[in-house]
C-alpha positions in Angstrom: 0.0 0.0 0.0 1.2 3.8 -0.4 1.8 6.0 2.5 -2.0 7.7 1.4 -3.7 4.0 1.4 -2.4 3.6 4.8 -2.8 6.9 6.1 -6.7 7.1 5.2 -7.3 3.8 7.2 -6.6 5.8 10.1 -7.8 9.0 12.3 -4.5 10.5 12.5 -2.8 13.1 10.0 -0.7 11.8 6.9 3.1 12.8 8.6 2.3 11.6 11.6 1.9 8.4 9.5 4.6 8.7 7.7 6.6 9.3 10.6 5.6 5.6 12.1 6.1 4.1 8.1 9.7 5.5 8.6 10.4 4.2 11.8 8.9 0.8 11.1 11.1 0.8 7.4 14.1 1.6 9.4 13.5 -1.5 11.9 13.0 -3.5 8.7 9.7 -4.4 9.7 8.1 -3.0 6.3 9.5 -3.3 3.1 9.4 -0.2 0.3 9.3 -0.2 -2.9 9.2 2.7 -5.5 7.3 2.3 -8.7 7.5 5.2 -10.8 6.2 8.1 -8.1 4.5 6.1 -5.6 6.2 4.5 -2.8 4.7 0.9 -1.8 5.1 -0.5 1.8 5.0 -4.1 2.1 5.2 -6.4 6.0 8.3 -7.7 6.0 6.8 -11.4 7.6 10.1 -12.6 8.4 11.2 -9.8 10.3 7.6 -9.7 12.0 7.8 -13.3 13.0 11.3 -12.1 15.1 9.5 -9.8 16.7 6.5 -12.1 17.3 9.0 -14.6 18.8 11.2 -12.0 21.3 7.8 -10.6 22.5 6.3 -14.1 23.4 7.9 -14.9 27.0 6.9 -11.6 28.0 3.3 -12.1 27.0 3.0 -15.4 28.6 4.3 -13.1 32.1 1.9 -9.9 31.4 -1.1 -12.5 31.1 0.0 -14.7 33.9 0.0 -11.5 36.0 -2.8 -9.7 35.0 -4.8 -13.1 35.6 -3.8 -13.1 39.2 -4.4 -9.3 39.7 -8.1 -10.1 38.2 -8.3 -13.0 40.5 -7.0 -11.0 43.7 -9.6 -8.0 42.8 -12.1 -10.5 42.4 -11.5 -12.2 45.9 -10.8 -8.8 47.5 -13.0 -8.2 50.4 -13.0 -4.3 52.2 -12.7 -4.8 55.9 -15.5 -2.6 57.4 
């Protein structure tokens, strides 16, 4: 998709759009290519599924620990 294409999916103005596009080109997590004028951004899937893999463990903890804040809050009894 072009920088517009992406940028109309979303409530946000077009540089701050850009902005993220850059960033997330630089981290090699999207992919451009120029053809003619127009600049298309494509996922990068191998790059993604890195990410995806570094980020599991700690999503296993933030669940594991948000399930026993809800089960504390939900157990929680004010002393009167």
């Amino acid at each position: 998709m072009t920088a517009g294409a992406i940028a109309a999916n979303f409530d946000t103005a077009r540089p701050t759009v850009s902005k993220h596009l850059q960033i997330l080109t630089e981290c090699q997590l999207l992919q451009q290519e120029q053809n003619g004028r127009k600049v298309y951004y494509h996922i990068n899937a191998t790059k993604m599924k890195e990410v995806a893999d570094f980020i599991e463990p700690f999503r296993k903890m933030w669940d594991d620990r948000f399930n026993k804040l809800e089960s504390i809050m939900k157990n929680y009894k004010p002393k009167k």
